[in-house]
C-alpha positions in Angstrom: 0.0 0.0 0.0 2.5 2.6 0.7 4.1 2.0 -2.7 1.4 2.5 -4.0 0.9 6.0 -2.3 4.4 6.7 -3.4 4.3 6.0 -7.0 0.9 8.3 -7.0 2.8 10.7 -5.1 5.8 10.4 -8.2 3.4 10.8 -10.6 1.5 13.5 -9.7 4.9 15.6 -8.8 5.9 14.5 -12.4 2.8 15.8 -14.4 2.1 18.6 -12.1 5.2 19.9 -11.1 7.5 19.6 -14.4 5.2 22.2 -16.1 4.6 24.3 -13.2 8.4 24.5 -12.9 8.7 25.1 -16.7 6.6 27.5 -17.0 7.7 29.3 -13.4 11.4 29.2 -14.9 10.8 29.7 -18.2 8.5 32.8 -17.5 10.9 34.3 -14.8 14.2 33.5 -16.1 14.0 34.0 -19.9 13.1 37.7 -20.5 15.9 39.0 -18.5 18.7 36.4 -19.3 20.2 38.5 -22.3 19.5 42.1 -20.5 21.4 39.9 -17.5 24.0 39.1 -20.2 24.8 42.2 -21.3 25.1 44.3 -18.2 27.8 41.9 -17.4 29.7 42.4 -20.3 29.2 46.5 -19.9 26.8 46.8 -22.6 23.7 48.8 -22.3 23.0 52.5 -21.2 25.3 54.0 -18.3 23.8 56.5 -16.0 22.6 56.6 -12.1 20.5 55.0 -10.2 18.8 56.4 -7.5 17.4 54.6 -4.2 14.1 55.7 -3.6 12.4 53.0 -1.0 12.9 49.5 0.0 10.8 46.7 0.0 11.7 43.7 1.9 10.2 40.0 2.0 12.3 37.2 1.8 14.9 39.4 1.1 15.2 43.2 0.7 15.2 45.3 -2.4 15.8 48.9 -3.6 13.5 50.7 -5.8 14.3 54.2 -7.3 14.5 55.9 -10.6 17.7 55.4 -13.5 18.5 58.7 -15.0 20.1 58.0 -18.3 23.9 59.7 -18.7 23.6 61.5 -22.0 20.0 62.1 -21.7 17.1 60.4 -22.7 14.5 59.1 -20.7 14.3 57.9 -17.5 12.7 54.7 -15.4 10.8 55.2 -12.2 10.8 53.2 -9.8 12.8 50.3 -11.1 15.0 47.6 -9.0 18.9 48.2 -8.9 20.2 44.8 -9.3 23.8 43.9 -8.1 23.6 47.1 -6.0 25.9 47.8 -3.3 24.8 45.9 0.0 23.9 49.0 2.0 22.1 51.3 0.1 20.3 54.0 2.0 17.2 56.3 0.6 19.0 59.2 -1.2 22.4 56.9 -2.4 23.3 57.1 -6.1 25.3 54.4 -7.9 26.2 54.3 -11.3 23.6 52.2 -13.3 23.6 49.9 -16.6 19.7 50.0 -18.3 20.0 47.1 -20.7 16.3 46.6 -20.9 15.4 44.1 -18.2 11.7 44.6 -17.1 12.1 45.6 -14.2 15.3 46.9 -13.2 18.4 48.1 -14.1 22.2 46.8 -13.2 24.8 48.3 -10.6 28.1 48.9 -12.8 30.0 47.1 -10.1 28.4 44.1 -11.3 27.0 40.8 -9.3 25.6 37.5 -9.8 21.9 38.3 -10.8 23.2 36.5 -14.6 23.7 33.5 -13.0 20.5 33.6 -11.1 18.3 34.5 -14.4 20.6 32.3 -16.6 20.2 29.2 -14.0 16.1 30.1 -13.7 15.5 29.9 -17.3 17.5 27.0 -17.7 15.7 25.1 -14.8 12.5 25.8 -16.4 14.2 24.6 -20.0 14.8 21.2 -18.1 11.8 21.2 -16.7 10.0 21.4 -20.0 11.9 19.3 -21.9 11.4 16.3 -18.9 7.6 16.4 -19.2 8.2 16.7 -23.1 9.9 13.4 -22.6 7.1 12.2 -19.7 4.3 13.2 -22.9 6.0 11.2 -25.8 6.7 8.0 -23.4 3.1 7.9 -21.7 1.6 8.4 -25.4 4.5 5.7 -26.7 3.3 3.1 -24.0 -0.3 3.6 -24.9 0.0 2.7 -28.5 2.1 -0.3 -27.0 -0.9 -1.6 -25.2 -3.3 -1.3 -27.5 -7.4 -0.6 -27.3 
């Protein structure tokens, strides 16, 4: 009986929770992987970031508005990602906008890439397993017949 239990358990995990991982990864990861990208390498628009107000859960974050170097226009109330561990309301640092939705990178850099690189290709696995999971549970119905 408790194999039982546990192979239902499996299952449901499989089915369920590959897509829901997919699409949770896939969703969160993938948009900002090349803005990610290029901050890293320098690329993007230079200019200053501004902390405006933190919000904390899990973990804290700064919001406040990028101001473009050579003009142009700026975001409001956008993240600073890779910013400097004790920002204070008022503190500048010098910003990269390379398009990520919502936020912009600290010049001194950080790991964020890795975090958006390794969440979109979590949720790459993820749908490629229950790809897999599909073509083998329609493969062993053809096996068994009507």
């Amino acid at each position: 009986m408790a194999g039982g239990a546990a192979g239902w358990g499996r299952k449901v995990l499989l089915w369920a929770g590959l897509p829901f991982l997919a699409l949770l990864g896939l969703a969160l990861g993938v948009p900002d992987v090349a803005p990610a990208w290029q901050a890293k390498s320098g690329g993007g628009t230079a200019g200053t970031f501004t902390a405006l107000h933190e919000r904390c859960s899990r973990y804290c974050v700064w919001y406040g508005d990028f101001v473009p170097d050579g003009g142009g226009t700026p975001r409001h109330d956008v993240i600073v990602y890779d910013g400097p561990d004790r920002l204070t309301q008022g503190t500048t640092v010098a910003a990269r906008d390379t398009g990520a939705r919502r936020g912009v990178f600290a010049v001194r850099g950080g790991d964020t890439w890795l975090l958006f690189s390794g969440l979109a290709g979590a949720g790459a696995l993820a749908a490629i397993g229950w790809v897999v999971l599909l073509v083998r549970a329609m493969t062993s119905r053809r096996r068994v017949g009507p």
